[in-house]
C-alpha positions in Angstrom: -0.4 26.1 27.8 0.6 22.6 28.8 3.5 20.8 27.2 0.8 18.2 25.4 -1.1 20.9 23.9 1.7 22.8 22.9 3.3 20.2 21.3 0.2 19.2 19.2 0.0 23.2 18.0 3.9 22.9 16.8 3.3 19.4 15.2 0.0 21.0 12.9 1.9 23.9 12.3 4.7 22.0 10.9 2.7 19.7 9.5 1.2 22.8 7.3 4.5 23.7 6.3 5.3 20.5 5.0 2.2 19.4 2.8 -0.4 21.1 2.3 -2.4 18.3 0.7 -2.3 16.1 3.5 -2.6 19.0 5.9 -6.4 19.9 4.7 -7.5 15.6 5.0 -5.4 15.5 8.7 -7.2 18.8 10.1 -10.8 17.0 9.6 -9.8 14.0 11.7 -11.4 13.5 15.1 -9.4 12.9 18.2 -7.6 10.3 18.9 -7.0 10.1 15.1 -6.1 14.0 14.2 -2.9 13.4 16.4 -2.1 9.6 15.6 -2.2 10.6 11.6 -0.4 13.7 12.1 2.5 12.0 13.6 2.3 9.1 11.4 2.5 11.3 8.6 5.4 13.7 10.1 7.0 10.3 11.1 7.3 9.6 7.9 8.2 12.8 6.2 11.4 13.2 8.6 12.9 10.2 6.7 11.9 11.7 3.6 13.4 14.4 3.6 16.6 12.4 4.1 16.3 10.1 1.3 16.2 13.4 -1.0 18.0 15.6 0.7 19.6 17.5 -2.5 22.8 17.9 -1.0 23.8 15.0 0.9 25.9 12.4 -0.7 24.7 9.0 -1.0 26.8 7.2 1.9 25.2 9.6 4.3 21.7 9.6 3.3 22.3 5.5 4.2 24.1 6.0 7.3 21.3 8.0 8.5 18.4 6.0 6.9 19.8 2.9 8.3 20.9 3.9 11.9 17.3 5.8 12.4 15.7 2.0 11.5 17.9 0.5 13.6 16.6 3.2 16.4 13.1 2.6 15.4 12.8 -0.8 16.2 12.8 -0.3 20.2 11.8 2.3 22.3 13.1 5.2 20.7 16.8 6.7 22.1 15.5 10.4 21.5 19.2 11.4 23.0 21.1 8.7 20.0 19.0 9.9 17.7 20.1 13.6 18.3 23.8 12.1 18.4 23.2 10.6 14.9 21.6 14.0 13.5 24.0 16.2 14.7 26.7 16.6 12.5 24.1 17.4 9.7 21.7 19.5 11.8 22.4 22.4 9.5 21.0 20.5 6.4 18.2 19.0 7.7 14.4 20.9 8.1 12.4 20.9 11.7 10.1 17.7 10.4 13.5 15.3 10.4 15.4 17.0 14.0 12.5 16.9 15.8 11.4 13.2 14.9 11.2 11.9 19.0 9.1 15.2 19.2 6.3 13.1 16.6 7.0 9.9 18.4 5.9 11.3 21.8 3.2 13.0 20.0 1.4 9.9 19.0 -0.8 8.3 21.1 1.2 5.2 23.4 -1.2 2.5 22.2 -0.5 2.6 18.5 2.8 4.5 18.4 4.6 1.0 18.0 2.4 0.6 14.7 3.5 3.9 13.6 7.3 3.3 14.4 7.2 -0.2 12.5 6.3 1.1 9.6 8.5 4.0 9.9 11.5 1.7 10.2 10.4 -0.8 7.5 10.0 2.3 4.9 13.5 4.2 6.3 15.5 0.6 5.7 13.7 0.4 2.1 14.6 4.1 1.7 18.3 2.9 2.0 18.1 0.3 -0.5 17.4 2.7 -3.0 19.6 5.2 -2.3 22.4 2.5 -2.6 20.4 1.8 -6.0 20.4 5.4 -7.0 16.6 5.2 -7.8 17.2 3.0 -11.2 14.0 1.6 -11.7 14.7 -1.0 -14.4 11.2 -3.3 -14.4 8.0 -3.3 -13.2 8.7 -5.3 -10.2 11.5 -2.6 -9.5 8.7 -0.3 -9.5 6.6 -1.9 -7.3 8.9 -2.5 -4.8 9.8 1.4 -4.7 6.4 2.3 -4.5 5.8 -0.1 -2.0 8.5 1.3 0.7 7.8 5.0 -0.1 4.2 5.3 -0.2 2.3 1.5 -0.2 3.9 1.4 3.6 1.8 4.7 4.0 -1.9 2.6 2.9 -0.4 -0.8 5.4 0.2 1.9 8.4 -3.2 3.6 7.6 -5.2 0.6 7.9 -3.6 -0.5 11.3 -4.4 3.0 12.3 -8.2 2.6 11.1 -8.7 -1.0 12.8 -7.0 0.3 16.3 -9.7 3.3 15.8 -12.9 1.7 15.7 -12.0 -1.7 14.6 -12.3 -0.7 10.2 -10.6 -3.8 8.3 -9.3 -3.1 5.0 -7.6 -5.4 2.7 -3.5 -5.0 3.1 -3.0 -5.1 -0.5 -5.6 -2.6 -1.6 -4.3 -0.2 0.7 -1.2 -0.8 -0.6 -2.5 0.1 -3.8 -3.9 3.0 -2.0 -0.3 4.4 -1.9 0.7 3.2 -4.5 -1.6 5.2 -7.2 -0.6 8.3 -5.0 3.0 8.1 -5.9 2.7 6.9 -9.6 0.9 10.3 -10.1 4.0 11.7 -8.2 5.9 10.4 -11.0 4.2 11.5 -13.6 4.2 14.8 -12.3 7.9 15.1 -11.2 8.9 13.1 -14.3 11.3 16.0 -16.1 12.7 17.2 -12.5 13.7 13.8 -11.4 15.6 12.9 -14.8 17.5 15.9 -13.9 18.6 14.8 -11.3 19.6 11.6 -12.8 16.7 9.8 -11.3 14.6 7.2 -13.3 11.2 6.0 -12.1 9.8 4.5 -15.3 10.9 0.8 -16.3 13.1 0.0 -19.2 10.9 0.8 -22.3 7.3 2.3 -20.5 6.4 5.3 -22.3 4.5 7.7 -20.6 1.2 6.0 -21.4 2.5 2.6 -19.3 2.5 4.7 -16.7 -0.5 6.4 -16.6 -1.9 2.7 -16.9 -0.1 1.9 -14.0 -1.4 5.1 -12.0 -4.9 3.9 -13.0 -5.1 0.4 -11.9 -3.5 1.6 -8.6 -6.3 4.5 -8.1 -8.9 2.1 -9.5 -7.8 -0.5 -6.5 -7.8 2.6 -4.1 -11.4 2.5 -4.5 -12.3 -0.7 -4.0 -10.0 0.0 -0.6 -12.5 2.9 -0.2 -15.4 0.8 -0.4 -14.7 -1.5 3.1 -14.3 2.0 4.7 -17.9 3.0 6.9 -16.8 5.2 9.4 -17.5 8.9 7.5 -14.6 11.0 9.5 -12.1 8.2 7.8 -13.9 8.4 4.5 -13.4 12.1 4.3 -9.7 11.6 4.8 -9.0 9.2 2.1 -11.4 10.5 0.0 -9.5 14.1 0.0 -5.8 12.6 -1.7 -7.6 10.3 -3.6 -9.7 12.8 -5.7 -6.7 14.9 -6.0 -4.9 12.3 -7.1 -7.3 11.5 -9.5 -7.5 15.4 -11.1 -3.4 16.0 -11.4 -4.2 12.6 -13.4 -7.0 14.4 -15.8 -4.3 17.9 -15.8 -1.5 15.9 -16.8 -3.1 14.1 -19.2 -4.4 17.7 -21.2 -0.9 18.5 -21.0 -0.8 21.2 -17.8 1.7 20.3 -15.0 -0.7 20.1 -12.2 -4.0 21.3 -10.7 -4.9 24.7 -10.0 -5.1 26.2 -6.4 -8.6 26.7 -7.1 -9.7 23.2 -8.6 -7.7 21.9 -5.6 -10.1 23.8 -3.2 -12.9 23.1 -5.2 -12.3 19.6 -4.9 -12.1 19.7 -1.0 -15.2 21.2 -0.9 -17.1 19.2 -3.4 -16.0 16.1 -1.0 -17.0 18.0 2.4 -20.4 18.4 0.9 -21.3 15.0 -0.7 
């Protein structure tokens, strides 16, 4: 098995291990784009799993946010970044030590779109650590939802127009990620005040934000609607509807979607 194959098997398997949702969209992708959107999305998910790491103090979470940007914005120092990681390799999952591994994954013509928006979203990360996640207005929110998950739509879109030349609006796809992540909210609503984290602005009762989730998803399908190319459809279609049903769940009180109304959704889609 050569190096390049092997690699891809460890970055799907990982991948799996990590989300499941976006595992099932990413699987249906063509080549080039199975690999470019794998390690876009495990790109993303190394820094991730810094900004929450549960038991790292805030002043790390920083350090390591900030320093990774500051290695993302040139040809990546695999051998610095390993330096950096080091002294917390024991806390830290396979998706965030092996992030040169996702780097040289992705393919050499778009990787620098990929790293961009990586270091743009692991400098906003930062920010909000030093904030401690106190969303206080609506602009608050937007800004957080912007750097966590709207950077995910912008990145998306420069993946889809190096593909086969797909433009999408920048601000829909924002919205795109956006809607994704207010659900994400909604859902994680009672486990993030637990952890002393606030996501909904000063005086938004539950219903502000289900507003807010729905003029984000409704924009996520006017994104949808500039979209031709069916492979690329399929994959945005996937979180979207899913998105779309936790939404309904919530709403009738039940935490999330079933296992089963999650496959049945896939399939619904794979068959339109």
């Amino acid at each position: 098995m050569s190096e390049e194959v092997l690699l891809e098997k460890e970055a799907m398997h990982v991948l799996k291990l990590t989300s499941r949702t976006f595992y099932i969209p990413i699987k249906l992708l063509k080549q080039p784009l199975r690999k470019t959107v794998a390690s876009a999305y495990l790109c993303m998910r190394a820094i991730d799993e810094m900004e929450d790491h549960p038991e790292m103090d805030k002043a790390t979470k920083q350090h390591l946010l900030r320093e990774t940007s500051r290695l993302l914005s040139g040809p990546f120092d695999k051998e610095a970044y390993q330096a950096l990681i080091e002294p917390h390799a024991s806390l830290l999952p396979e998706v965030t030590l092996r992030l040169g591994d996702w780097i040289d994954f992705c393919p050499q013509e778009i990787v620098h779109k990929v790293t961009e928006s990586t270091r743009i979203m692991a400098t906003g990360m930062a920010d909000w650590v030093e904030r401690e996640w106190q969303v206080k207005t609506k602009e608050d929110l937007d800004d957080y939802t912007y750097y966590v998950a709207g950077l995910v739509g912008v990145m998306l879109s420069d993946i889809w127009r190096w593909y086969d030349g797909t433009e999408t609006n920048r601000e829909l796809a924002i919205a795109y990620g956006r809607g994704l992540q207010a659900v994400n909210v909604l859902r994680n609503k009672d486990e993030d005040a637990e952890r002393g984290v606030r996501f909904f602005p000063d005086n938004w009762t539950r219903a502000d934000m289900f507003m807010y989730a729905e003029d984000n998803l409704a924009k996520a399908d006017e994104y949808m609607k500039d979209i031709q190319t069916r492979n690329i459809q399929l994959f945005c279609s996937i979180p979207l509807a899913l998105a779309k049903k936790t939404l309904k769940a919530l709403k009738r009180g039940e935490e999330k979607m079933s296992r089963q109304e999650v496959e049945e959704t896939v399939e619904e889609i794979l068959n339109k």
